[in-house]
C-alpha positions in Angstrom: 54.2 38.7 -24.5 54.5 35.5 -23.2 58.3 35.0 -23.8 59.0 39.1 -21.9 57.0 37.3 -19.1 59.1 34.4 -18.5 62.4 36.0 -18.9 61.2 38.8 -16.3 60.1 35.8 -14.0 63.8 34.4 -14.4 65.4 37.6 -13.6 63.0 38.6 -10.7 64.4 34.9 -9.2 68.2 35.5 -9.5 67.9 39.0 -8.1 66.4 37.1 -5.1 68.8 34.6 -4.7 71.4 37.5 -4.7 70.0 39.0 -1.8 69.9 35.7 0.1 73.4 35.1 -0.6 74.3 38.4 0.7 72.2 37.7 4.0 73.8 34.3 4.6 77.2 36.2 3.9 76.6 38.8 6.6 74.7 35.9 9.2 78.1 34.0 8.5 80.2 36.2 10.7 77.6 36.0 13.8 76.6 32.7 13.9 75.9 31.0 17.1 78.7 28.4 18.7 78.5 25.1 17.2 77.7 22.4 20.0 79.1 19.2 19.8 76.9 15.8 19.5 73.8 18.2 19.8 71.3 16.3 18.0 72.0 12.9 20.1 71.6 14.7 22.9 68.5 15.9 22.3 67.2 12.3 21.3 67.9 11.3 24.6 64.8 10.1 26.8 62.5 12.9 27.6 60.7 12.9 31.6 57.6 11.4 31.8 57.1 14.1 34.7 58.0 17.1 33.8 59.1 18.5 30.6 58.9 22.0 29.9 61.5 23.0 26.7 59.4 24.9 24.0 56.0 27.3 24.9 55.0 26.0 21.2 54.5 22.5 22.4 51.3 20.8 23.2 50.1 21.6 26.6 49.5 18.6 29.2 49.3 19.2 32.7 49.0 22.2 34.5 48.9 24.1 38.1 46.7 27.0 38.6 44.8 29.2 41.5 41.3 30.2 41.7 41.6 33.7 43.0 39.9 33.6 47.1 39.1 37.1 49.0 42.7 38.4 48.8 41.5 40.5 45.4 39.3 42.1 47.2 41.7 43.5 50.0 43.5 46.7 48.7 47.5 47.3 50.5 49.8 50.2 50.7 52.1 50.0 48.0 55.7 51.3 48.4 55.0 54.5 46.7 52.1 55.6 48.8 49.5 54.3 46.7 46.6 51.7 47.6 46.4 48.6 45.4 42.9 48.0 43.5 40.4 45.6 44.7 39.3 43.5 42.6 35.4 42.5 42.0 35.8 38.9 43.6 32.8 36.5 41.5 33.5 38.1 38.1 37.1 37.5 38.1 36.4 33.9 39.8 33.5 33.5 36.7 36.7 34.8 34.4 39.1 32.0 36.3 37.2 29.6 35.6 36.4 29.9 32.0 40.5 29.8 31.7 40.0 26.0 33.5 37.3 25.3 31.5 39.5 26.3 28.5 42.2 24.0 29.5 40.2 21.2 30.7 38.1 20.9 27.4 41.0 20.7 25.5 42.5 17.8 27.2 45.1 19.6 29.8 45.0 18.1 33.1 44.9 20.5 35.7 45.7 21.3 39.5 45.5 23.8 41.7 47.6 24.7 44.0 46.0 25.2 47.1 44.8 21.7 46.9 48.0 20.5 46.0 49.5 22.0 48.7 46.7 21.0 51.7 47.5 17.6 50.2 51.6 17.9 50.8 51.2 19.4 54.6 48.6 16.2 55.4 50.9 13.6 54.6 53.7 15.5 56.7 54.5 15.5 60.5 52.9 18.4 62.8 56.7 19.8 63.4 57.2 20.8 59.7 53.8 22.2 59.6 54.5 24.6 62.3 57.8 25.0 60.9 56.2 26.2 57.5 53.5 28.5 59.6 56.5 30.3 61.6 58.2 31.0 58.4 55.4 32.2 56.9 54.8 35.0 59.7 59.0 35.7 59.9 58.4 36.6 56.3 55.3 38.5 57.0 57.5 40.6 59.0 55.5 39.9 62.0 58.1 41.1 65.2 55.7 41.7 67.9 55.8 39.2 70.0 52.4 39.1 71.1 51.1 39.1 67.9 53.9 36.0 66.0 51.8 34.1 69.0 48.2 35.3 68.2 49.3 34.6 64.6 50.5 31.0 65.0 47.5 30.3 67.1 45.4 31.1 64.7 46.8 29.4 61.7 46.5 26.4 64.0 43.0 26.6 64.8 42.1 25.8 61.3 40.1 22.5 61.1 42.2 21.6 57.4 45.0 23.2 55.9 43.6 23.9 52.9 41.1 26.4 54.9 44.8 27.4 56.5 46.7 28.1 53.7 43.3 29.9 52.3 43.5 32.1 55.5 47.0 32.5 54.9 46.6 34.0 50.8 43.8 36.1 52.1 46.0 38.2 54.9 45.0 38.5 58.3 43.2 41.6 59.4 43.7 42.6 62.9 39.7 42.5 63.6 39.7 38.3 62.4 41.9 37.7 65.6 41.6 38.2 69.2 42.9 41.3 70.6 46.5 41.6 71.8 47.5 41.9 75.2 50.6 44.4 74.9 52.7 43.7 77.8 56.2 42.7 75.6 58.6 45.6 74.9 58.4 44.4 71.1 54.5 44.9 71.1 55.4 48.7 70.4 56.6 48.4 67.0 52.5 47.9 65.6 51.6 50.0 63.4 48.1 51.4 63.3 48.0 49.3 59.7 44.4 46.9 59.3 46.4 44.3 59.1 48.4 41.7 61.1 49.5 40.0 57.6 49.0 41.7 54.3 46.9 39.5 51.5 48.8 38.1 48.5 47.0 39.7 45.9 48.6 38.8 43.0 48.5 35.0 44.4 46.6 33.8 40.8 49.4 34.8 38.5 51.0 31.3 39.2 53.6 31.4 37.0 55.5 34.8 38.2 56.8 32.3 40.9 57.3 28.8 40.5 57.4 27.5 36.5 58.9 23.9 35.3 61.6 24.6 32.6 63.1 21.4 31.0 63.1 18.3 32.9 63.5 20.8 36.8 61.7 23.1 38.5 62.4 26.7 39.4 61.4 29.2 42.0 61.7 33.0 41.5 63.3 35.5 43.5 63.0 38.8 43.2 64.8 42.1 45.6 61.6 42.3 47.1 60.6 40.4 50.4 56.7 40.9 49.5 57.1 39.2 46.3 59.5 36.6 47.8 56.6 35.6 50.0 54.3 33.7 47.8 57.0 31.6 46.8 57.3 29.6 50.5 54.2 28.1 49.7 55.9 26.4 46.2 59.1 25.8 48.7 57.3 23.7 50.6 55.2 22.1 47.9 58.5 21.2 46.2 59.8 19.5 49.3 56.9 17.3 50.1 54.3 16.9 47.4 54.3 13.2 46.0 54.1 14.9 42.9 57.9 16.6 43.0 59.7 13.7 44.6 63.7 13.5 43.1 62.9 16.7 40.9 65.9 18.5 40.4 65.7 22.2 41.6 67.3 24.6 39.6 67.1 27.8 41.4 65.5 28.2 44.8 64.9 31.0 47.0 67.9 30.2 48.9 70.2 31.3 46.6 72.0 34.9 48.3 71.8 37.8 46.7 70.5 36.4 43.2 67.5 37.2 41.4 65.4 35.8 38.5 62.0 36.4 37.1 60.0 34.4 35.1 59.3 37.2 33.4 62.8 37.2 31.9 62.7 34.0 30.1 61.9 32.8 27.1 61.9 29.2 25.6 62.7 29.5 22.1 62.9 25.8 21.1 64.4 22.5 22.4 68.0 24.0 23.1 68.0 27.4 23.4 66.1 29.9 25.9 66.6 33.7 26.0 66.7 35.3 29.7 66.9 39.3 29.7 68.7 41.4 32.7 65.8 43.5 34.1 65.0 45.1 37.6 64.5 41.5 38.7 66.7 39.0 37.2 70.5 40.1 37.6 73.7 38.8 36.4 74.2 36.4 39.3 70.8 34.8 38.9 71.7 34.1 35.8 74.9 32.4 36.2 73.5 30.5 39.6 70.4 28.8 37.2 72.3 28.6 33.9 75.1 26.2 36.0 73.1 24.4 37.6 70.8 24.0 34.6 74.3 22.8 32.6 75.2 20.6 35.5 72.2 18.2 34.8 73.0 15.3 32.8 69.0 14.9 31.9 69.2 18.2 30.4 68.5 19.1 26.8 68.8 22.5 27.2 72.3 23.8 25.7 72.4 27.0 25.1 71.4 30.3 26.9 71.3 33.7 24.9 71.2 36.8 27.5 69.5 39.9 26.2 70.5 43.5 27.6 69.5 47.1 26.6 72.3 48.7 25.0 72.0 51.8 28.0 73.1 49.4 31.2 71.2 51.9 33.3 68.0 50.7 31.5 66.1 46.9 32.0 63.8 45.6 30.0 61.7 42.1 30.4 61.4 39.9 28.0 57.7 39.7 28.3 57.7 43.6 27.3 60.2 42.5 24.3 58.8 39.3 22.9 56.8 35.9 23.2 56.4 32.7 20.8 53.3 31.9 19.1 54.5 29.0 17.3 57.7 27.4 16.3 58.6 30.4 14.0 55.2 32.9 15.2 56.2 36.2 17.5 54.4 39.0 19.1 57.6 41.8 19.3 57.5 44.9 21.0 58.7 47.2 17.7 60.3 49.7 19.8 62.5 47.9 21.5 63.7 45.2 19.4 66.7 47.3 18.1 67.7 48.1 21.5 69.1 45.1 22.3 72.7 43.3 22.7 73.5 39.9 23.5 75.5 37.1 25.2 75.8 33.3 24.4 76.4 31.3 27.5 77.2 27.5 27.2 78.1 25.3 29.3 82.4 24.5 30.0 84.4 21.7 31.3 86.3 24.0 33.3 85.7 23.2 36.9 84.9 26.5 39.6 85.6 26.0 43.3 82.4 24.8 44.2 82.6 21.8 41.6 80.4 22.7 39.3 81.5 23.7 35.7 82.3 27.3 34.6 80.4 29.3 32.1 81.7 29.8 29.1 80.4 33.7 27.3 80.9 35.8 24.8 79.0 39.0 22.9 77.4 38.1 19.8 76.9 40.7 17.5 73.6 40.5 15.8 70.3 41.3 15.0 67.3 40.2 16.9 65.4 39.0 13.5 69.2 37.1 12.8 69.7 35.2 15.9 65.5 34.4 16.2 66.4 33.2 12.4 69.8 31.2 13.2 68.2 29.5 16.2 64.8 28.1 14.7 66.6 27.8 11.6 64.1 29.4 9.2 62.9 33.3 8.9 60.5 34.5 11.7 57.5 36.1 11.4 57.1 39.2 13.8 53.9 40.4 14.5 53.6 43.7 15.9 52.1 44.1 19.3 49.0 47.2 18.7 49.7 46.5 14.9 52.9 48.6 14.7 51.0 51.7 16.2 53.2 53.3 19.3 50.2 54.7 20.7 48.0 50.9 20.4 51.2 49.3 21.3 51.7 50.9 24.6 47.7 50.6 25.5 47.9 46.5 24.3 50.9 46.1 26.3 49.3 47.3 29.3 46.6 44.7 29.3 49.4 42.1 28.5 49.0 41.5 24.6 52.6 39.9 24.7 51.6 37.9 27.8 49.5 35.1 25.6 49.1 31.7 26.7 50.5 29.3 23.9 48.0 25.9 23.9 49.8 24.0 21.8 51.6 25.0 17.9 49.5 27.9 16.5 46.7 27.9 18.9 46.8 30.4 21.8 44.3 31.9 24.8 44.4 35.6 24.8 43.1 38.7 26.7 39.7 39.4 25.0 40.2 43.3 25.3 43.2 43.2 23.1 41.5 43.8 20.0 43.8 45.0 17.5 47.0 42.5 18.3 43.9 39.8 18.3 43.1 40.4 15.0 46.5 40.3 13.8 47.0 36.5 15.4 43.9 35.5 13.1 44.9 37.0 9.9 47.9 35.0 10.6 45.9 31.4 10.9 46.1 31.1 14.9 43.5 29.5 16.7 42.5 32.1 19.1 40.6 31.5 22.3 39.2 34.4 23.8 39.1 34.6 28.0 37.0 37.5 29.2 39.4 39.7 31.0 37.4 42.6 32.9 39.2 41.8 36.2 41.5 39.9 35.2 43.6 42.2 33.0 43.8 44.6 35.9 46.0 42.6 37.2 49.9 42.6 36.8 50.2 39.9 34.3 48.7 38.3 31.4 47.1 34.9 30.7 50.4 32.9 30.4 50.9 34.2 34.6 47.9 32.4 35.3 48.9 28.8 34.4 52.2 27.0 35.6 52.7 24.5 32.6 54.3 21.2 34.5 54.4 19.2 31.1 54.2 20.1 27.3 54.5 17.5 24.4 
């Protein structure tokens, strides 16, 4: 017996090594554009103040905010609907066991309210009113009887932390004094509750301003609602100690170009994914990815763009994918196969404005082959809902794929999540659990709640 056993071992083996032949043969004719002196120029010296390049890394220092009153106020959406209110202690009790989370294991962490009242102290009274004009412009405030009662009131406060509180929380039109209406542009208000309508979705920190690399970014979306949270990271950018000399890599400024932070992935020291969606277009893309390649500091070298093979179809990559661990993913099973891609690197071809070109080009492949080719060893996928459609779609609306990576292999998640949970432990993760009543009825997961400023 023993002899049959040995030579069916020996067999079993060379079948194997057939099969991974045949792989490496077919990987062979999409592999990914060799880039030249790559490894010295990822040795080179790392900022000591931000440094964002892999969510597998160990997590230092973060920005977050404790959700105020502004969950409690319901808006008119677009579509007609209201927005839900949120019960305010128990998702404040939920907050903070997230800080408590990160501060027990060693993170430091801000928040950015604070950080904020602490930029607009150390600045002169002119750029404060200048920030407090915008912010009502952007409100879409054009009465002018009530811009006045507005800026009035933001300058009653007795700090600007209890202003830029007031100013998250939306300003009903019975927390002001009433409006003499004797302009011509007083007739345009509306018979709304509010002067200013509350931020609601202020928390989820990282859906507008994130730190990728050794620079900062600021979304944009097509949508002037969304676009007004990020004037707050605008102006914390510009005058916060904390971001002196950081190099900006997209900004709000930039006309007609979107980008979500939705859309990105960081796969590992030199490569992120960004996906085309409903809020990152081509443009966006091509504005951060040059500017990204224009910075000497930078170790990022290569951007893969993911599309759905229907162009009249988006998908985010936070409904497609996230990392768990240097070769760990939660994949959306459905969509994976869906998906084509482009390589863009960086070219020494000059464009009018100075900056260097893109170079592109399709890559035909696999999503398991280029996650393989770019971490350089075979990926395990685990299946948001376990694989089941039905659990899949009910996980991914409470965010399964939205998990907040702690450092390699250790991750906070969603409590409510049960069945992708229990999938992360069979697989050896560390798994904290944050109670998620309120929280997960909002419109992102744990990662949105925590802007990571540096990881390991």
């Amino acid at each position: 017996m023993a002899p049959k056993k040995k030579k069916t071992k020996k067999r079993t083996a060379k079948k194997v090594d057939k099969k991974v032949d045949k792989k490496n043969e077919v990987k062979a004719k999409a592999q990914l554009t060799t880039i030249n002196d790559l490894t010295n120029r990822l040795k080179a010296k790392t900022s000591v103040d931000f440094n964002v390049y892999s969510n597998a890394s160990k997590l230092k220092e973060v920005i977050i905010y404790r959700p105020g009153i502004e969950v409690e106020r319901i808006i008119k959406k677009p579509n007609k609907t209201f927005s839900s209110s949120k019960h305010l202690e128990r998702i404040q009790k939920e907050h903070d066991i997230l800080s408590a989370i990160l501060q027990k294991s060693g993170v430091k962490v801000h928040y950015l309210n604070l950080m904020l009242a602490s930029a607009l102290d150390q600045i002169d009274v002119s750029l404060k009113e200048e920030f407090i004009q915008r912010f009502i412009i952007e409100a879409k405030v054009t009465s002018l009887s009530a811009f006045d009662t507005l800026f009035n009131y933001f300058r009653s406060f007795d700090s600007n932390l209890e202003m830029i509180n007031a100013m998250i929380a939306g300003v009903k039109k019975n927390e002001v004094p009433s409006l003499i209406i004797d302009r011509f542009s007083d007739l345009v208000l509306d018979d709304s509750a509010y002067y200013i309508e509350p931020l609601n979705d202020f928390l989820l920190q990282s859906k507008y301003f994130s730190t990728i690399g050794n620079g900062v970014v600021i979304y944009k979306h097509n949508d002037p609602y969304f676009n007004r949270h990020t004037l707050f990271y605008e102006y914390l950018v510009k005058f916060h100690p904390r971001f002196n000399n950081v190099k900006v890599y997209f900004s709000r400024d930039n006309e007609n170009c979107y980008l979500s932070s939705d859309d990105i992935l960081l796969v590992n020291n030199d490569t992120l994914l960004i996906s085309v969606s409903q809020n990152t277009n081509i443009l966006g893309i091509e504005v951060f990815a040059r500017n990204l390649y224009n910075d000497p500091d930078n170790k990022i070298l290569r951007i893969i763009v993911c599309a759905k093979k229907n162009s009249d179809e988006f998908i985010s990559m936070n409904q497609l994918i996230t990392s768990l661990d240097y070769d760990k993913f939660i994949v959306n099973q459905k969509v994976i196969g869906e998906i084509i891609f482009f390589e863009l690197l960086d070219s020494e071809q000059k464009d009018l404005d100075g900056l260097n070109k893109l170079d592109f080009r399709q890559i035909e492949i696999t999503f398991e082959e280029l996650i393989e080719l770019l971490i350089k060893r075979r990926p395990k996928f685990i299946l948001s809902g376990g694989g089941d459609e039905m659990n899949a779609i009910s996980e991914s609306n409470n965010s399964c794929l939205e998990v907040l990576m702690m450092k390699s292999n250790e991750v906070i998640v969603y409590d409510r999540n049960k069945i992708t949970n229990h999938l992360l432990l069979q697989q050896g993760l560390i798994v904290h659990y944050l109670p998620s009543a309120e929280l997960s009825r909002t419109n992102g997961g744990v990662n949105n709640l925590v802007i990571p400023l540096i990881r390991e």
